[in-house]
LUMVOVO-734399 format. One record per residue: chain; residue in one letter; residue number from 1; x, y negated, z negated of N, C-alpha, C in turn. Coordinates in steps of 0.02 Angstrom, whole numbers. Atoms other than C-alpha are relative to their C-alpha. Layout:
LUMVOVO-734399
+--------+---------+-----+--------+--------+--------+--------+--------+--------+--------+--------+--------+
| cadena | residuo | num |    n_x |    n_y |    n_z |   ca_x |   ca_y |   ca_z |    c_x |    c_y |    c_z |
+--------+---------+-----+--------+--------+--------+--------+--------+--------+--------+--------+--------+
|      A |       A | NUM |      X |      Y |      Z |      X |      Y |      Z |      X |      Y |      Z |
...
+--------+---------+-----+--------+--------+--------+--------+--------+--------+--------+--------+--------+
//
This chain:
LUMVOVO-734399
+--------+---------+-----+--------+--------+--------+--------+--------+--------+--------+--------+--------+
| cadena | residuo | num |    n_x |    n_y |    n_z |   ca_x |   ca_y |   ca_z |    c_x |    c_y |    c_z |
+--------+---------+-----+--------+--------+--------+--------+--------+--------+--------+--------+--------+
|      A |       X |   1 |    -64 |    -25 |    -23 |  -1186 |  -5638 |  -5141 |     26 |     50 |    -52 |
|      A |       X |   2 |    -22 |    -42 |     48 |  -1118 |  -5487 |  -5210 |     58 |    -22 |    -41 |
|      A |       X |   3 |    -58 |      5 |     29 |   -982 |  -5502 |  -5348 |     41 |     54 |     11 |
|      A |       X |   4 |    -57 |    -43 |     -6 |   -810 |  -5422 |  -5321 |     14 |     37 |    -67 |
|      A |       X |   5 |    -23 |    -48 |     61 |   -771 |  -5290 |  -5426 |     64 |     60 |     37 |
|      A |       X |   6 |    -58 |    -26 |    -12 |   -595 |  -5213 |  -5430 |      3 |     27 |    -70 |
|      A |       X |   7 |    -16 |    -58 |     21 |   -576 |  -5051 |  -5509 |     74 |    -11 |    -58 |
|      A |       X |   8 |    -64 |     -7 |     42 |   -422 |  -5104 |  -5651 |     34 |     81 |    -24 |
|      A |       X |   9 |      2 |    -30 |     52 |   -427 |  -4938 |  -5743 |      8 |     44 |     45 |
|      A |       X |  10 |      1 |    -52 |    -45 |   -438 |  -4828 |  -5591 |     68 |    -18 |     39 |
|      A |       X |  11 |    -48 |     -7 |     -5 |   -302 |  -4914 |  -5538 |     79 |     19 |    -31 |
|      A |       X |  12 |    -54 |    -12 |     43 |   -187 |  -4907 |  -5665 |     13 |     98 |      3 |
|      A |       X |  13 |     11 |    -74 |     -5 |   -216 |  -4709 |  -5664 |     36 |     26 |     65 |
|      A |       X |  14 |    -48 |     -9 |    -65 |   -156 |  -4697 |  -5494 |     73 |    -27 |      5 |
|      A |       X |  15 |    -47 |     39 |     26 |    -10 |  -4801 |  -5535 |      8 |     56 |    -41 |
|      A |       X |  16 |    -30 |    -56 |     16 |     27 |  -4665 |  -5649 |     -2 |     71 |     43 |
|      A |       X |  17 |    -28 |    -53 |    -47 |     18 |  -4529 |  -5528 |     54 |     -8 |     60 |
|      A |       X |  18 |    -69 |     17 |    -52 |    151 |  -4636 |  -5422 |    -40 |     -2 |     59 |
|      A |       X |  19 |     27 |      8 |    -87 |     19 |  -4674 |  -5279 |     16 |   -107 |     -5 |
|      A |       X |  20 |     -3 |     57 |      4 |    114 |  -4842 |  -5230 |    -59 |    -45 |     16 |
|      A |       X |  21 |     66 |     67 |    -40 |    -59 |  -4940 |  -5137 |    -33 |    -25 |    -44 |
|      A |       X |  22 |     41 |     26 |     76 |   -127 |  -4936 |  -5317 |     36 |    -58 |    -21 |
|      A |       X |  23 |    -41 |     62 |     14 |     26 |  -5051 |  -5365 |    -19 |    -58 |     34 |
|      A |       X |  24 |     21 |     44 |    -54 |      0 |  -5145 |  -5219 |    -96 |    -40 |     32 |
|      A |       X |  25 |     86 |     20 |     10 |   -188 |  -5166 |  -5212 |    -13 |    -43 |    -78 |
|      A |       X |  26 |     16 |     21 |     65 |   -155 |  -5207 |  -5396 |     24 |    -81 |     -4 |
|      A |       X |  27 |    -24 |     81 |      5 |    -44 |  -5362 |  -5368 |    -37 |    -18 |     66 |
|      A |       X |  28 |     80 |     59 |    -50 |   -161 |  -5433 |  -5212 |    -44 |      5 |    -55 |
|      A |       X |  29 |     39 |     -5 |     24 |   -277 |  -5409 |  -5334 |      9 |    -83 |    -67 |
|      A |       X |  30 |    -11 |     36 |     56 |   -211 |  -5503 |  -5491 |     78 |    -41 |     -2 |
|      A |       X |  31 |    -42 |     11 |     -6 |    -38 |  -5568 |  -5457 |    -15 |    -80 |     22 |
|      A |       X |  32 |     -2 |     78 |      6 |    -87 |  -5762 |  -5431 |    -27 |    -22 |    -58 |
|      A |       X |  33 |     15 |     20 |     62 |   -192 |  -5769 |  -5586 |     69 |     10 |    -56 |
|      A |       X |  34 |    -63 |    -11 |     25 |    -42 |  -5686 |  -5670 |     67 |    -48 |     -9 |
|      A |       X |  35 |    -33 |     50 |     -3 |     77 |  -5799 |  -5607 |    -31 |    -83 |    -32 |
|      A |       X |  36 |     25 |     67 |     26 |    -33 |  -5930 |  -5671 |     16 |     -9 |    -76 |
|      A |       X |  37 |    -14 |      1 |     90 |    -10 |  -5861 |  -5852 |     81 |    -32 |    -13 |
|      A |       X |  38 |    -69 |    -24 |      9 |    180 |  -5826 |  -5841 |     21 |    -99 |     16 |
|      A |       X |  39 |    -42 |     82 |     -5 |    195 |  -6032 |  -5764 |    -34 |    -51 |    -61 |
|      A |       X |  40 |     14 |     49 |     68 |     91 |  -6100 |  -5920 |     49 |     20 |    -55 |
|      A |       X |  41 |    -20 |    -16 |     59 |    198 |  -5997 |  -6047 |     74 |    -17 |     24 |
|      A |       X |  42 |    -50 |     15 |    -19 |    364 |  -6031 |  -5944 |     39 |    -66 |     13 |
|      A |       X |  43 |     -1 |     72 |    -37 |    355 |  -6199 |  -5871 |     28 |      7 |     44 |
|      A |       X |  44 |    -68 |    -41 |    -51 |    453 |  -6124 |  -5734 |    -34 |     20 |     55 |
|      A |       X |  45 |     35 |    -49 |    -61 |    402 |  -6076 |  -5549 |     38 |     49 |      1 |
|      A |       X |  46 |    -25 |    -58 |    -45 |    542 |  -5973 |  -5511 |     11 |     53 |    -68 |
|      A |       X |  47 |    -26 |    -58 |     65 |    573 |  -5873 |  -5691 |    -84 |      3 |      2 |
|      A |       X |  48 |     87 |    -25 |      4 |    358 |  -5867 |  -5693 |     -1 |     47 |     70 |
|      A |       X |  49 |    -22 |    -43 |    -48 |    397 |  -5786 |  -5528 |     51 |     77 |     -5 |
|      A |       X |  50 |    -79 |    -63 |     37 |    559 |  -5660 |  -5610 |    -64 |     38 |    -42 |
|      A |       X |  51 |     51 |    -20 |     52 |    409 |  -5635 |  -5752 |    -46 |     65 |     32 |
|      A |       X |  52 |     51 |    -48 |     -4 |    291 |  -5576 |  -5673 |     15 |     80 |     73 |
|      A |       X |  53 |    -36 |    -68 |    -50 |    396 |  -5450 |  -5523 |      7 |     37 |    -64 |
|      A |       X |  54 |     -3 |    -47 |     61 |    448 |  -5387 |  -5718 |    -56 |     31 |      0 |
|      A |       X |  55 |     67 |    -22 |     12 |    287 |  -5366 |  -5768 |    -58 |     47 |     43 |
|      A |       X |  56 |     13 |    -49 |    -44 |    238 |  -5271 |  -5611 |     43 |     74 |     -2 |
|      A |       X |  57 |    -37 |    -71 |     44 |    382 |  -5149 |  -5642 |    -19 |     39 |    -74 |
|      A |       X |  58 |     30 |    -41 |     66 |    333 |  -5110 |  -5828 |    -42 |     -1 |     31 |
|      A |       X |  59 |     50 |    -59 |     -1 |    159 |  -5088 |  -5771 |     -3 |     63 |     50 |
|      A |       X |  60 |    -15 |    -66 |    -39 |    204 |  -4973 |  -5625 |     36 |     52 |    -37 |
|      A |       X |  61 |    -30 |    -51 |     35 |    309 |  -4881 |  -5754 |    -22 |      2 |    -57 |
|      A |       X |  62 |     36 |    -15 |     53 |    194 |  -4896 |  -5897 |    -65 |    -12 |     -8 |
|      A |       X |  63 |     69 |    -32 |    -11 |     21 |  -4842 |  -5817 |    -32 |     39 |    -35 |
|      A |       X |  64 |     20 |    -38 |     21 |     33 |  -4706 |  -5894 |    -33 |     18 |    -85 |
|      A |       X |  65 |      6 |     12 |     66 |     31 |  -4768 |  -6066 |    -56 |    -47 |    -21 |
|      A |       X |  66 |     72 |     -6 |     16 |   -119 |  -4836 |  -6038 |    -65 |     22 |    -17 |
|      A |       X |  67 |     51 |    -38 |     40 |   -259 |  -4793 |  -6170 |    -74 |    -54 |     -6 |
|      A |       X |  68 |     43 |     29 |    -13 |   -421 |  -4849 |  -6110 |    -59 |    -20 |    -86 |
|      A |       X |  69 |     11 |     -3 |     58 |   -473 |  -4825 |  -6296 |     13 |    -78 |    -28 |
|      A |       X |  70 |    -41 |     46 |     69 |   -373 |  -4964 |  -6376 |    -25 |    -91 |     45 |
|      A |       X |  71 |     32 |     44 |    -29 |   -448 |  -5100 |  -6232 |      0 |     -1 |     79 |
|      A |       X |  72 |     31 |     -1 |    -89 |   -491 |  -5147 |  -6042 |     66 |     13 |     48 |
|      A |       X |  73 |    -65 |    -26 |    -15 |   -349 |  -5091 |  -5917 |     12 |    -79 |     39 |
|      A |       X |  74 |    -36 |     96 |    -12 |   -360 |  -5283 |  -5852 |     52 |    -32 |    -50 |
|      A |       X |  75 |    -27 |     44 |     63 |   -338 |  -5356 |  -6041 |     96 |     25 |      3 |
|      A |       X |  76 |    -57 |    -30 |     16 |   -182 |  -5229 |  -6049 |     40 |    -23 |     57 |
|      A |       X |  77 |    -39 |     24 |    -51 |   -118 |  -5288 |  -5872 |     21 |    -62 |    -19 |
|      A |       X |  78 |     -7 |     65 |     21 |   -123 |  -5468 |  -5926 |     42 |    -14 |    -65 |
|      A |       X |  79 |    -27 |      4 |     50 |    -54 |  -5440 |  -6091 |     75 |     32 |      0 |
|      A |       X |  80 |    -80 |      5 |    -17 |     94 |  -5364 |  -6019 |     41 |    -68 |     18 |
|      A |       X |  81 |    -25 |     53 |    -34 |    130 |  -5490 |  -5916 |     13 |    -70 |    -60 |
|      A |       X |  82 |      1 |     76 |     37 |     81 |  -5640 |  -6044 |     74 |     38 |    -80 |
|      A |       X |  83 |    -60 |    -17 |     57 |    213 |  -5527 |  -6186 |     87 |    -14 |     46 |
|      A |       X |  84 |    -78 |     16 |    -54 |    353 |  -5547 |  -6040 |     37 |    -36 |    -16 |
|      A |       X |  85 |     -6 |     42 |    -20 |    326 |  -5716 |  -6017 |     38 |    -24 |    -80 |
|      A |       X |  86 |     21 |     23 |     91 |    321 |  -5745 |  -6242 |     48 |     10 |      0 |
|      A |       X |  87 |    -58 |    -25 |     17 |    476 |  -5648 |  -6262 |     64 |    -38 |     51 |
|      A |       X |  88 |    -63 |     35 |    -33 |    578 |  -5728 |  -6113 |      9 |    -65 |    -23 |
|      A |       X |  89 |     -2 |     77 |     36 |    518 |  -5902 |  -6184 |     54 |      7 |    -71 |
|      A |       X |  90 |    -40 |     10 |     89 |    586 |  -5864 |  -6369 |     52 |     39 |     13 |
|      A |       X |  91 |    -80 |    -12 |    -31 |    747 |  -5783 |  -6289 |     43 |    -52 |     31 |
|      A |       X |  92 |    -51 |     62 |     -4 |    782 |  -5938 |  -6209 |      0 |    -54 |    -38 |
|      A |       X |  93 |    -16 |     46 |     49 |    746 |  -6037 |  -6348 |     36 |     15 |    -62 |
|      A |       X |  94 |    -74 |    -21 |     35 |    869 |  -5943 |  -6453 |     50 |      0 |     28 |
|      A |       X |  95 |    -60 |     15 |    -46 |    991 |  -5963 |  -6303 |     11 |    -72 |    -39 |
|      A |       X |  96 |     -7 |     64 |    -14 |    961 |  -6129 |  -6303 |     31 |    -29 |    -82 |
|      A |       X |  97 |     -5 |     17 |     58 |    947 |  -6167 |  -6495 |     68 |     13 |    -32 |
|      A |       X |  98 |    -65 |    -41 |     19 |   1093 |  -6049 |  -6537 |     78 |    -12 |     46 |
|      A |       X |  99 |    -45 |     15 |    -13 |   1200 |  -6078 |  -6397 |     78 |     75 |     29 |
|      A |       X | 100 |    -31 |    -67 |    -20 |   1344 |  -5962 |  -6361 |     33 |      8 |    -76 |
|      A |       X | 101 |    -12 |    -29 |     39 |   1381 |  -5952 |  -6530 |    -53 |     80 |    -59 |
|      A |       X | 102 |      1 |    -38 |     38 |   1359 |  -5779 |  -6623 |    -22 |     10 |    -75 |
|      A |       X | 103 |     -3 |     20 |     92 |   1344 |  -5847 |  -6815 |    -53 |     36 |     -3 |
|      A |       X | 104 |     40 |    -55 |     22 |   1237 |  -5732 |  -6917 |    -38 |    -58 |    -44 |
|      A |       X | 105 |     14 |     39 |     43 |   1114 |  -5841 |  -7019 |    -13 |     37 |    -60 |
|      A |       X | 106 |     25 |    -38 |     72 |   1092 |  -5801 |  -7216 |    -56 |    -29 |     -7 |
|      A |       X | 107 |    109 |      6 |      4 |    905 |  -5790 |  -7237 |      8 |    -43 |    -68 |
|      A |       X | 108 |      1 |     54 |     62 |    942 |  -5873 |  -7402 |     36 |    -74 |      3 |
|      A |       X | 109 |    -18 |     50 |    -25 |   1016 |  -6026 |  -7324 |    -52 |    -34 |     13 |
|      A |       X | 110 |     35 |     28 |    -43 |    936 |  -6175 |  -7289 |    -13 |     -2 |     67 |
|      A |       X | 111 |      8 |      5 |    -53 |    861 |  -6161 |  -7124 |     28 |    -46 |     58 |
|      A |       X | 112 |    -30 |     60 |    -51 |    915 |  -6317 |  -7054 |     94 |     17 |     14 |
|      A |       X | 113 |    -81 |    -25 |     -8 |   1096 |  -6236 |  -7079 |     17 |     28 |     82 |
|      A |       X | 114 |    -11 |    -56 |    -78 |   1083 |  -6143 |  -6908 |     17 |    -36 |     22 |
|      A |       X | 115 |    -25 |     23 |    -84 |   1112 |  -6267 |  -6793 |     40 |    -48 |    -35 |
|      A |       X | 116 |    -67 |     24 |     11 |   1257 |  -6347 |  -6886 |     42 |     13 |     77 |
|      A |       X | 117 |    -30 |    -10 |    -57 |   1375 |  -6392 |  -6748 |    -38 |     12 |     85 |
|      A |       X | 118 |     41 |      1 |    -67 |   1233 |  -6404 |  -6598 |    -37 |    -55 |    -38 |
|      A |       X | 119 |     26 |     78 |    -11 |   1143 |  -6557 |  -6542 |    -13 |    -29 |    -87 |
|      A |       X | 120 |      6 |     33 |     65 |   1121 |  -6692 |  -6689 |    -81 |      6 |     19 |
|      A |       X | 121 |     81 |     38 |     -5 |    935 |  -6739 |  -6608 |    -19 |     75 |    -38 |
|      A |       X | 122 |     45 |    -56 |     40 |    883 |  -6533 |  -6656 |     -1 |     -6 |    -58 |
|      A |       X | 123 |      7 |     19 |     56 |    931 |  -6559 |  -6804 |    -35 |    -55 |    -62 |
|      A |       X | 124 |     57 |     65 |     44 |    854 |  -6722 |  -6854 |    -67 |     20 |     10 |
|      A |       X | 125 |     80 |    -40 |    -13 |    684 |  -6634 |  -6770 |     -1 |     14 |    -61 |
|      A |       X | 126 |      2 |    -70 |     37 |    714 |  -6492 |  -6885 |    -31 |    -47 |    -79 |
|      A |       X | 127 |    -30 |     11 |     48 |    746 |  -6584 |  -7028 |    -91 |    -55 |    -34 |
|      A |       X | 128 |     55 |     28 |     -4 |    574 |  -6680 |  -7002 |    -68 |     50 |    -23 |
|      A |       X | 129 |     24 |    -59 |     18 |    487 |  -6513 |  -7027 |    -19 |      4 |    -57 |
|      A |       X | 130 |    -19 |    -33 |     70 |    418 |  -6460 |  -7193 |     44 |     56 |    -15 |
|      A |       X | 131 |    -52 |    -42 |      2 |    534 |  -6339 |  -7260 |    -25 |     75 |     22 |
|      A |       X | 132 |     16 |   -100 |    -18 |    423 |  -6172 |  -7242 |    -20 |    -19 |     55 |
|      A |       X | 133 |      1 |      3 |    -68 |    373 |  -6250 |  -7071 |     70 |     40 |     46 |
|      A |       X | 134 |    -61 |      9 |     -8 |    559 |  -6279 |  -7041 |     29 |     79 |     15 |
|      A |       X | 135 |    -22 |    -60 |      9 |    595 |  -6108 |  -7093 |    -52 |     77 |     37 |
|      A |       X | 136 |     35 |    -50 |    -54 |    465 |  -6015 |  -6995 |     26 |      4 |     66 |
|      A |       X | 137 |    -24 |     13 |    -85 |    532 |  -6091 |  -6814 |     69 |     51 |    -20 |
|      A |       X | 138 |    -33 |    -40 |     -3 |    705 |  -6033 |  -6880 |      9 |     76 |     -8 |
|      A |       X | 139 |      2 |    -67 |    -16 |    665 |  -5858 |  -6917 |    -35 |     22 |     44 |
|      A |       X | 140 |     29 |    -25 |    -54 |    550 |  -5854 |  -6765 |     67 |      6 |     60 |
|      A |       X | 141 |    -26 |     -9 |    -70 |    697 |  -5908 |  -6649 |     74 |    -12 |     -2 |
|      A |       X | 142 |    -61 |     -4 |      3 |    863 |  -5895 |  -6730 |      4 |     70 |    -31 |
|      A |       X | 143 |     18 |    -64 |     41 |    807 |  -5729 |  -6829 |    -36 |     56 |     33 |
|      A |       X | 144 |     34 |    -42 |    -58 |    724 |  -5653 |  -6694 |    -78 |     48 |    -50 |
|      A |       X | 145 |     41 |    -30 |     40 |    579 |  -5611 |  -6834 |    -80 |     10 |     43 |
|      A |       X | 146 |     70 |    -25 |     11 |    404 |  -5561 |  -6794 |    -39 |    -46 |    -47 |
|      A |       X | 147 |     28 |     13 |     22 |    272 |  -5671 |  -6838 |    -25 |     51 |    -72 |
|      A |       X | 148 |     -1 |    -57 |     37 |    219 |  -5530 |  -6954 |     26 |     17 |    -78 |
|      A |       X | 149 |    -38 |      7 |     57 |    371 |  -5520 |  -7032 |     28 |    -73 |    -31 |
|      A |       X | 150 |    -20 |     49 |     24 |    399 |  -5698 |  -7054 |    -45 |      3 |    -61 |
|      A |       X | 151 |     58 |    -29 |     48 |    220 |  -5677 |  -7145 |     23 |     24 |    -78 |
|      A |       X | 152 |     -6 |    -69 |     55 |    279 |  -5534 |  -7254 |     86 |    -66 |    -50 |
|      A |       X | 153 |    -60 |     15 |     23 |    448 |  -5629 |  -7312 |    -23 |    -47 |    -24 |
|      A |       X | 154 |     16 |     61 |     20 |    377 |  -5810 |  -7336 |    -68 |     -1 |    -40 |
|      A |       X | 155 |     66 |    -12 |     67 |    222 |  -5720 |  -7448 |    -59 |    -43 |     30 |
|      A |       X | 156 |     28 |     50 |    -26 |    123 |  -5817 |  -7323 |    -55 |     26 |     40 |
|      A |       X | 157 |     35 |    -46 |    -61 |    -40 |  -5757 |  -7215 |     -1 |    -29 |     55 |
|      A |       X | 158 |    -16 |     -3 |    -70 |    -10 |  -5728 |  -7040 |    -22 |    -82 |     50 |
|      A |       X | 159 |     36 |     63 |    -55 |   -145 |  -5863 |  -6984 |     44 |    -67 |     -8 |
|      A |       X | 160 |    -58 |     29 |      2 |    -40 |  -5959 |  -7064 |     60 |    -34 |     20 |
|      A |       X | 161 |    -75 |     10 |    -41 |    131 |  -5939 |  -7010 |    -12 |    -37 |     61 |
|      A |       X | 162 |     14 |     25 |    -79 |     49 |  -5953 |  -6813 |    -15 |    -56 |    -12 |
|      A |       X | 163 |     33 |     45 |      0 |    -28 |  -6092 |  -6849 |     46 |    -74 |    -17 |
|      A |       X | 164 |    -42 |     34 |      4 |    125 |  -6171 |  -6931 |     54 |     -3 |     73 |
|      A |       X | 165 |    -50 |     -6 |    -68 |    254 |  -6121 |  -6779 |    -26 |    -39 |     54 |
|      A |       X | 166 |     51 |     45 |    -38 |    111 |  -6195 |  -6661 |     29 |    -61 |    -10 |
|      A |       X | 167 |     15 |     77 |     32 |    105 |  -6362 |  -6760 |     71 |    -15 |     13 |
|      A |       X | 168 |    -71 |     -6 |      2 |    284 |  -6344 |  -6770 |     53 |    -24 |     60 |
|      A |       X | 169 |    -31 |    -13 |    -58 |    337 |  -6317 |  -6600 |    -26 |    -52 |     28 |
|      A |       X | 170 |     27 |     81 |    -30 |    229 |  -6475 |  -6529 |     25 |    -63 |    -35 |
|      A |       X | 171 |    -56 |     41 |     31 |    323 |  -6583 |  -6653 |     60 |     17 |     15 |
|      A |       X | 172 |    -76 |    -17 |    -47 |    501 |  -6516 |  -6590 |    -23 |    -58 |     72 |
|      A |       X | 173 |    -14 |     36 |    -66 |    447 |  -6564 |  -6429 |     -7 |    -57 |     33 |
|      A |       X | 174 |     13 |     88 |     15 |    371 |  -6724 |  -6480 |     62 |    -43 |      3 |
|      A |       X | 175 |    -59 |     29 |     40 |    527 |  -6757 |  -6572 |     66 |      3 |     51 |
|      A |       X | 176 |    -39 |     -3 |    -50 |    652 |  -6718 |  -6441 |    -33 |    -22 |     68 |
|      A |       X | 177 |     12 |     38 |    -66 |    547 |  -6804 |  -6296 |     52 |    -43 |     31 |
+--------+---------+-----+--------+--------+--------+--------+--------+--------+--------+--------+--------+
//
């Protein structure tokens, strides 16, 4: 039986010349796997649903900025979509964490300082944390930092950091079960 093969790269190209069927051929195409990403990184049907209609808009409006050079025009479809999903997650877990308060944190503060005045349980999580653990989650999601730059600030390598936030973030959710 022949294998299906769908043209990513040819579509995306058309998609930048504004021929809509490319869009549309593109999500029949990939738009349930997609949604599959956006509901593992969300936990969410209907915001993994919001995700990925986003994620169809940026790539219909950033076809063009596709550089077949830098990797596959699938990988780059998918990696929109799965950066959507990353960024809406750690937006609502600075909602959530932060709250409707504003407070500015001082990077030279103990970490566990942020959520003074929100839930006691985050705090006892937190507090369970090693401290440069501790202090990675908060500049990932009260600091809005960049793995990267958490890296660069905590003199720490990258694999690192991820690897701590990971570890990190499955204990939170342990800990608040």
């Amino acid at each position: 039986m022949p294998e299906h093969c769908f043209d990513h790269q040819a579509c995306l190209q058309a998609c930048a010349r504004g021929e809509r069927q490319a869009l549309r051929d593109l999500y029949q195409e990939d738009s349930a796997r997609l949604l599959g990403i956006a509901r593992r990184i969300a936990r969410d049907d209907g915001l993994a649903q919001d995700i990925v209609h986003d994620a169809f808009i940026k790539i219909w409006h950033g076809a063009g900025s596709f550089d077949p050079a830098r990797g596959s025009a699938r990988g780059w479809i998918y990696s929109v979509t799965r950066h959507l999903a990353l960024n809406h997650v750690r937006n609502s877990a600075r909602e959530v964490l932060v709250g409707e308060h504003e407070d500015v944190v001082d990077p030279e503060a103990d970490p566990a300082q942020a959520f003074n005045g929100h839930s006691d349980r985050i705090h006892l999580c937190l507090e369970q944390l090693q401290p440069a653990r501790r202090s990675c989650i908060v500049h990932a999601y009260v600091d809005g930092y960049t793995h990267a730059q958490i890296a660069e600030k905590l003199g720490t390598p990258l694999g690192t950091v991820k690897a701590w936030i990971k570890r990190s973030l499955v204990a939170l959710r342990e800990c608040m079960g």
